[in-house]
BALOBA-1460 file (C-alpha; in Angstrom, 3 decimals):
// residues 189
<rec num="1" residu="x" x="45.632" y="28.477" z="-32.148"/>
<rec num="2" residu="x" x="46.976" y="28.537" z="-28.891"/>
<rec num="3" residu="x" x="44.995" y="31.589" z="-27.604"/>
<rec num="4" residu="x" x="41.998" y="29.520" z="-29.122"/>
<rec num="5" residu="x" x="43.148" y="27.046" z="-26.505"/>
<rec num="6" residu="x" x="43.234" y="29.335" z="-23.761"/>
<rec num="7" residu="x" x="39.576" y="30.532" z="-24.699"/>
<rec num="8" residu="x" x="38.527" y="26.903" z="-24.217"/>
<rec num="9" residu="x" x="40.154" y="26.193" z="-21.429"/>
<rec num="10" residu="x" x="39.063" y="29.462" z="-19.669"/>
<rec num="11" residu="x" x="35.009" y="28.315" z="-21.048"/>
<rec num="12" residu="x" x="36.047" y="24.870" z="-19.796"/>
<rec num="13" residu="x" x="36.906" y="26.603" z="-16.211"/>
<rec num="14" residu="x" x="33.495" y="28.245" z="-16.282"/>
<rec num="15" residu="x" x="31.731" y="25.598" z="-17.075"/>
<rec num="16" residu="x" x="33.449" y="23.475" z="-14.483"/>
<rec num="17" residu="x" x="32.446" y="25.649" z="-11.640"/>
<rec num="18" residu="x" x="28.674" y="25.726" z="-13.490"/>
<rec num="19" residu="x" x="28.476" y="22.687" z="-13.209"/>
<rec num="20" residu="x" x="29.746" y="22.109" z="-9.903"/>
<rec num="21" residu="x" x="27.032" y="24.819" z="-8.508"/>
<rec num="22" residu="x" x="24.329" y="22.823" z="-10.610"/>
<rec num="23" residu="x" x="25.551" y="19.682" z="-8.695"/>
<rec num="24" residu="x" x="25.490" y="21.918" z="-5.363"/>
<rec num="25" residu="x" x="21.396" y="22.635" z="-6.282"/>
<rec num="26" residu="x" x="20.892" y="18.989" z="-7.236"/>
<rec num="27" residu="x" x="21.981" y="18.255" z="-3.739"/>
<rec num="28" residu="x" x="19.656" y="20.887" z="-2.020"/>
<rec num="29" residu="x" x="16.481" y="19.138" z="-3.431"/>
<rec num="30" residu="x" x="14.859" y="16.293" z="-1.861"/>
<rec num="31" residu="x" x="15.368" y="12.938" z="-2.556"/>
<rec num="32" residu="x" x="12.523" y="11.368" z="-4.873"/>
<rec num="33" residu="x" x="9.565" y="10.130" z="-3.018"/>
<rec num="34" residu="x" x="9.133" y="6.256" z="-2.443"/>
<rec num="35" residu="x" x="6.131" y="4.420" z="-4.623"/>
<rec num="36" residu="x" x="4.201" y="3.796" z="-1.558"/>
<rec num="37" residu="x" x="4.694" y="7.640" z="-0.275"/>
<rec num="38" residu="x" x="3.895" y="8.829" z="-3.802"/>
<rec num="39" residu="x" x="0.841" y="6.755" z="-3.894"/>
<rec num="40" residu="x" x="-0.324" y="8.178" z="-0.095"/>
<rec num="41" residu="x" x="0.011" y="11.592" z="-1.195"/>
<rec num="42" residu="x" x="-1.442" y="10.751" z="-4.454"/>
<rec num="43" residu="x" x="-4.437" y="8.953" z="-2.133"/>
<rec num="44" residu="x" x="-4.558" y="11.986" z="0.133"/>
<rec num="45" residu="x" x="-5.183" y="14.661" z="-2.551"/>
<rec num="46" residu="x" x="-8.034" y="12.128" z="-4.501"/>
<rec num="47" residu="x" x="-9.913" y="12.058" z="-0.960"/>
<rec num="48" residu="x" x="-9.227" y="15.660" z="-0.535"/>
<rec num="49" residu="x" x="-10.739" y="16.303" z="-3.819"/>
<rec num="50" residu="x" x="-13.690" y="14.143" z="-3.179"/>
<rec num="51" residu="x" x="-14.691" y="16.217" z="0.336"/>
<rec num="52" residu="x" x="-14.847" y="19.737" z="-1.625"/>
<rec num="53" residu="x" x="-16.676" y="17.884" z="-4.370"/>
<rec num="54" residu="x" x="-19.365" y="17.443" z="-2.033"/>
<rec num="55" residu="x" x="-22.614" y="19.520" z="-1.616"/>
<rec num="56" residu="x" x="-21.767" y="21.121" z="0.531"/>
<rec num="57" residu="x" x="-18.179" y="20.764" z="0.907"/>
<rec num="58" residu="x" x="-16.774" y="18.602" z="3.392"/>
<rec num="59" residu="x" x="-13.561" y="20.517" z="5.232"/>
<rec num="60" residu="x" x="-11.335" y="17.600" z="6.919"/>
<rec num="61" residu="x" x="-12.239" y="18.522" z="10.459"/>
<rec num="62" residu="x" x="-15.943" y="17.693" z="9.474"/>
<rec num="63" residu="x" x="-15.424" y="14.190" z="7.790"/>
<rec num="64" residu="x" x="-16.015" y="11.048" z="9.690"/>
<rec num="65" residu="x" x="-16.105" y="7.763" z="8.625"/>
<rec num="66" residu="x" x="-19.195" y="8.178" z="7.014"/>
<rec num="67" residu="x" x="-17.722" y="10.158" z="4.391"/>
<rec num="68" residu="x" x="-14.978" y="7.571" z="4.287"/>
<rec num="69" residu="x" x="-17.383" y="4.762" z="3.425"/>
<rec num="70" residu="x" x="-19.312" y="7.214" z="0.756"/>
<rec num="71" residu="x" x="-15.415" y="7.988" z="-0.358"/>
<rec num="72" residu="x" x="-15.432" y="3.844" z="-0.672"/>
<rec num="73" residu="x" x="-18.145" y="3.472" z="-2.651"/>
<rec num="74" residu="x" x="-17.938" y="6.122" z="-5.305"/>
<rec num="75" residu="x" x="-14.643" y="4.547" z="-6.182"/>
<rec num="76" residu="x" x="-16.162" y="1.333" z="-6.948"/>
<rec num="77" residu="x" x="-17.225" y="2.864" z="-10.369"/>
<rec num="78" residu="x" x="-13.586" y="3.130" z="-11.040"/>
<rec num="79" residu="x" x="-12.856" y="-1.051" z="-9.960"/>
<rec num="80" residu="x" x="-12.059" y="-3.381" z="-12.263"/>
<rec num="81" residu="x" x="-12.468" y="-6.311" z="-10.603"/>
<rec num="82" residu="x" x="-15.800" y="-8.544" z="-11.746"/>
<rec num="83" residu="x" x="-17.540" y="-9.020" z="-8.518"/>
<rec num="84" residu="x" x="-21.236" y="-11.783" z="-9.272"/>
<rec num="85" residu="x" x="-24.176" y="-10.931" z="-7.941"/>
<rec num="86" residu="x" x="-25.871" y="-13.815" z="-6.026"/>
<rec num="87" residu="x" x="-28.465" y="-14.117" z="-9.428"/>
<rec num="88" residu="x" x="-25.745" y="-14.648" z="-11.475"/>
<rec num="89" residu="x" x="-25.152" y="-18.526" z="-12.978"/>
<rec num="90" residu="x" x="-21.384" y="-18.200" z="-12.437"/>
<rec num="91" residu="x" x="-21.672" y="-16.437" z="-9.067"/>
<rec num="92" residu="x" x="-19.219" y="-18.703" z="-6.591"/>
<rec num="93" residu="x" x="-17.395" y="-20.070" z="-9.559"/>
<rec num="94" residu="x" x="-13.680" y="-19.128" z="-9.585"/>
<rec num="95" residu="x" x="-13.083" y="-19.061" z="-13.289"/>
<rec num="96" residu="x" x="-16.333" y="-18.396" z="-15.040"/>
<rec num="97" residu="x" x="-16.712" y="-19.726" z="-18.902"/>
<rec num="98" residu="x" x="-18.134" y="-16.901" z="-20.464"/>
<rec num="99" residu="x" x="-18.680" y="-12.919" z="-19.679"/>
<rec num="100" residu="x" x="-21.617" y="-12.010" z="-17.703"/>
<rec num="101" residu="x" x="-23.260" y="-8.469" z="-16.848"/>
<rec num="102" residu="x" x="-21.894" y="-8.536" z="-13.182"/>
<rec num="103" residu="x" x="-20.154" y="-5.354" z="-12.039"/>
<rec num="104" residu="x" x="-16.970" y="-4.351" z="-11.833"/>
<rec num="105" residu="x" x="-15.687" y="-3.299" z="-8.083"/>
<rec num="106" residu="x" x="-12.539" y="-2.023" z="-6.355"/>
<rec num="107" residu="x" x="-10.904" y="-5.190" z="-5.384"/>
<rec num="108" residu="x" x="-11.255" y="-5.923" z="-1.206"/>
<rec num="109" residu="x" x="-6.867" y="-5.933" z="-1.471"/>
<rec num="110" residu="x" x="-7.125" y="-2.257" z="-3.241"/>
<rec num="111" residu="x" x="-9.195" y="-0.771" z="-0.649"/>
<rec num="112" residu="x" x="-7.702" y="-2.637" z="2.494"/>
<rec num="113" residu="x" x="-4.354" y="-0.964" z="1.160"/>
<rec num="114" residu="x" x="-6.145" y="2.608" z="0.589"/>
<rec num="115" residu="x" x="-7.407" y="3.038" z="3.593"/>
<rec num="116" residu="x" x="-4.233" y="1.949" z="5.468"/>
<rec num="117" residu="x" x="-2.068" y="5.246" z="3.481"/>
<rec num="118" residu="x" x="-5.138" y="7.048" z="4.255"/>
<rec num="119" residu="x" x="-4.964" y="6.747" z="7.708"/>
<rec num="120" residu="x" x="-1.221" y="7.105" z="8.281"/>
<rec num="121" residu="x" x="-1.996" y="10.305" z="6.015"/>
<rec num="122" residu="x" x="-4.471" y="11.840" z="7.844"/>
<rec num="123" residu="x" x="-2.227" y="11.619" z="11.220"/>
<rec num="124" residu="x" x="0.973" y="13.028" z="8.830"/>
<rec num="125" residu="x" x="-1.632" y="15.851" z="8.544"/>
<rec num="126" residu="x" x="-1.742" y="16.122" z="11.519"/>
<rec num="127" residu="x" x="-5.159" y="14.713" z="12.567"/>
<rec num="128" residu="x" x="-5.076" y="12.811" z="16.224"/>
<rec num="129" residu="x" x="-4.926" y="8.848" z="15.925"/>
<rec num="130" residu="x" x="-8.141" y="8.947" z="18.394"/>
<rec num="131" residu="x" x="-10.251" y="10.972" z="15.901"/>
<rec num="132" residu="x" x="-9.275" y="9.255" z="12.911"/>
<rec num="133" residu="x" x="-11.724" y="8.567" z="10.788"/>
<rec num="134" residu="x" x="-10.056" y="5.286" z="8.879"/>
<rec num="135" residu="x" x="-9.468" y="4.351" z="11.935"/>
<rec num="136" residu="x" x="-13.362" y="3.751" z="12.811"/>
<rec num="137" residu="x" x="-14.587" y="0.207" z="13.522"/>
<rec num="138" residu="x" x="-16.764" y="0.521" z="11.111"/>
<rec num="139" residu="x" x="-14.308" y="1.076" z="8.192"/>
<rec num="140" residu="x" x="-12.786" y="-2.574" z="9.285"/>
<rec num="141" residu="x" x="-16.514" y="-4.213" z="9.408"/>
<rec num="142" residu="x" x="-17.406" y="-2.793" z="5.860"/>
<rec num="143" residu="x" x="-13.864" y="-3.937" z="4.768"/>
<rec num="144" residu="x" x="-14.353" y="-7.143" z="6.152"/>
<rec num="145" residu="x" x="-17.807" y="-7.576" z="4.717"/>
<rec num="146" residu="x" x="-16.096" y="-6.501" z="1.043"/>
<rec num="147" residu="x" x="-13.688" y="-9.138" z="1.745"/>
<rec num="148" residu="x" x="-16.204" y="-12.268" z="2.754"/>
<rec num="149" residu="x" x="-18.714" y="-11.392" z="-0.024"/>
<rec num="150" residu="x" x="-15.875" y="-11.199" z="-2.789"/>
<rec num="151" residu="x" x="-14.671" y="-14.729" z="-1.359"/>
<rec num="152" residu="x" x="-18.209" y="-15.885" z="-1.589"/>
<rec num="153" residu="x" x="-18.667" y="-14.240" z="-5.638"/>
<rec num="154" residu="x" x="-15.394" y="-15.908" z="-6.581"/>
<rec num="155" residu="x" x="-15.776" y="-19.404" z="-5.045"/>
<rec num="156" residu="x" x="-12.258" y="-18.822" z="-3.108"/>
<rec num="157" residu="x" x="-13.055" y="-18.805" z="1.075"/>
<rec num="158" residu="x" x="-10.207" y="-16.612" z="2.375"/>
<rec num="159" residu="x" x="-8.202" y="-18.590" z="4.919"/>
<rec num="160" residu="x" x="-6.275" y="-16.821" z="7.754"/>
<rec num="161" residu="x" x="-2.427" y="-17.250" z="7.005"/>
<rec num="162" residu="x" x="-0.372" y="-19.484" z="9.346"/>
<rec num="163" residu="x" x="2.320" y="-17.436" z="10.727"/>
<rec num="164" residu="x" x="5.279" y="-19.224" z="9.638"/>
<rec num="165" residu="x" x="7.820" y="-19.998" z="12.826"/>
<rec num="166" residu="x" x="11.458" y="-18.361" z="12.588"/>
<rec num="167" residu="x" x="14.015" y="-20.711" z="13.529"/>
<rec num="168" residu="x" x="16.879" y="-18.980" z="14.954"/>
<rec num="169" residu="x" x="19.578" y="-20.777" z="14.021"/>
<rec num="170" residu="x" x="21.282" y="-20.615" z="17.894"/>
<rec num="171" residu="x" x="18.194" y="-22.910" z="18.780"/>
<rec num="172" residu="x" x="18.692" y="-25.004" z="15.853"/>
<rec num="173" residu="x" x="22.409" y="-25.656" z="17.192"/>
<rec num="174" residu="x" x="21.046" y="-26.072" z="20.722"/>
<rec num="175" residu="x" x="18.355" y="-28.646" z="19.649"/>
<rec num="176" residu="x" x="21.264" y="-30.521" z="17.616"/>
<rec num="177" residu="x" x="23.631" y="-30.193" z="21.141"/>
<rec num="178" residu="x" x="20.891" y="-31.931" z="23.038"/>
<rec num="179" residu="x" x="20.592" y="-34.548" z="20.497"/>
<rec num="180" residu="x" x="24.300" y="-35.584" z="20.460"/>
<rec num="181" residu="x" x="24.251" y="-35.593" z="23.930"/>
<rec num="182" residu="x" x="21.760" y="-38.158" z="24.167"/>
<rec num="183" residu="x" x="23.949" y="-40.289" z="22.152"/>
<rec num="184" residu="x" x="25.210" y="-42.782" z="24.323"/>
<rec num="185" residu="x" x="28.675" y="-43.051" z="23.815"/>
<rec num="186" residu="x" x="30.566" y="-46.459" z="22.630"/>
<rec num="187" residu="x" x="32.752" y="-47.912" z="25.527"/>
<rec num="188" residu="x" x="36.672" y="-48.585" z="25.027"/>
<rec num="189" residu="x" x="36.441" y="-51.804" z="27.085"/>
């Protein structure tokens, strides 16, 4: 038995210093990538795709934002977000009673968010921030125009967010100083 023990221990000491050069290659590799750098990558290879798909091919230092918007538009067939055409009886209603034939779209949110891991992307890649091609006005206006005629299909005007103030809590204490000071005091006479 005890040279059975030996045996063990001796596996046991091999399989120690396995494991400790497993833990040594675990330590080489990268760290996991974050969701948002997963989904850029994920973004960039889709759009990649979608330029060699073309006829002809589209390399990267040929597209411009035309190709972008084009790039916009095909993926509306993949949207699931019911945008009413002005015919429609429901269009401007918020919560319409019953289904209707209106399409589905790539939320205004979706894309906005798209194009913004697109274009840090593209200058990862590195493509200049000057010849950017998300970058282009024109990518904002059709963004923009996405945005204001969802608002209108839905019934819900988008309103510009208020930019909360951040009290620092040093001015709070100075505000509350000032205050006590113009307490008058209560004589001793």
């Amino acid at each position: 038995m005890s040279s059975d023990r030996r045996k063990d221990s001796a596996e046991g000491s091999s399989r120690s210093s396995g494991a400790t050069g497993d833990n040594h290659q675990l330590q080489q590799q990268p760290a996991p990538l974050s969701r948002y750098e997963s989904q850029k990558r994920r973004d960039w290879n889709t759009f990649g795709q979608y330029l060699r798909n073309q006829t002809p091919p589209v390399s990267l230092s040929q597209c411009n934002f035309n190709h972008v918007l084009d790039f916009l538009r095909y993926l509306d067939q993949f949207g699931k977000t019911k945008v009413h055409l002005n015919s429609c009886v429901f269009f401007g209603q918020p919560d319409p009673p019953a289904p209707c034939t209106c399409p589905l779209k790539q939320a205004w949110g979706s894309l906005d968010a798209l194009i913004g891991r697109l274009r840090a992307a593209y200058e990862e890649h590195g493509g200049s921030p000057e010849m950017n091609p998300f970058g282009n006005g024109a990518i904002r206006v059709y963004l923009r125009e996405i945005k204001e005629c969802q608002a209108k299909a839905r019934g819900i005007p988008y309103k510009k967010k208020k930019k909360k103030r951040i009290q620092i809590k040093a001015n709070d204490e100075a505000k509350a100083f000032e205050a006590s000071s113009l307490i008058p005091l209560a004589s001793s006479d």
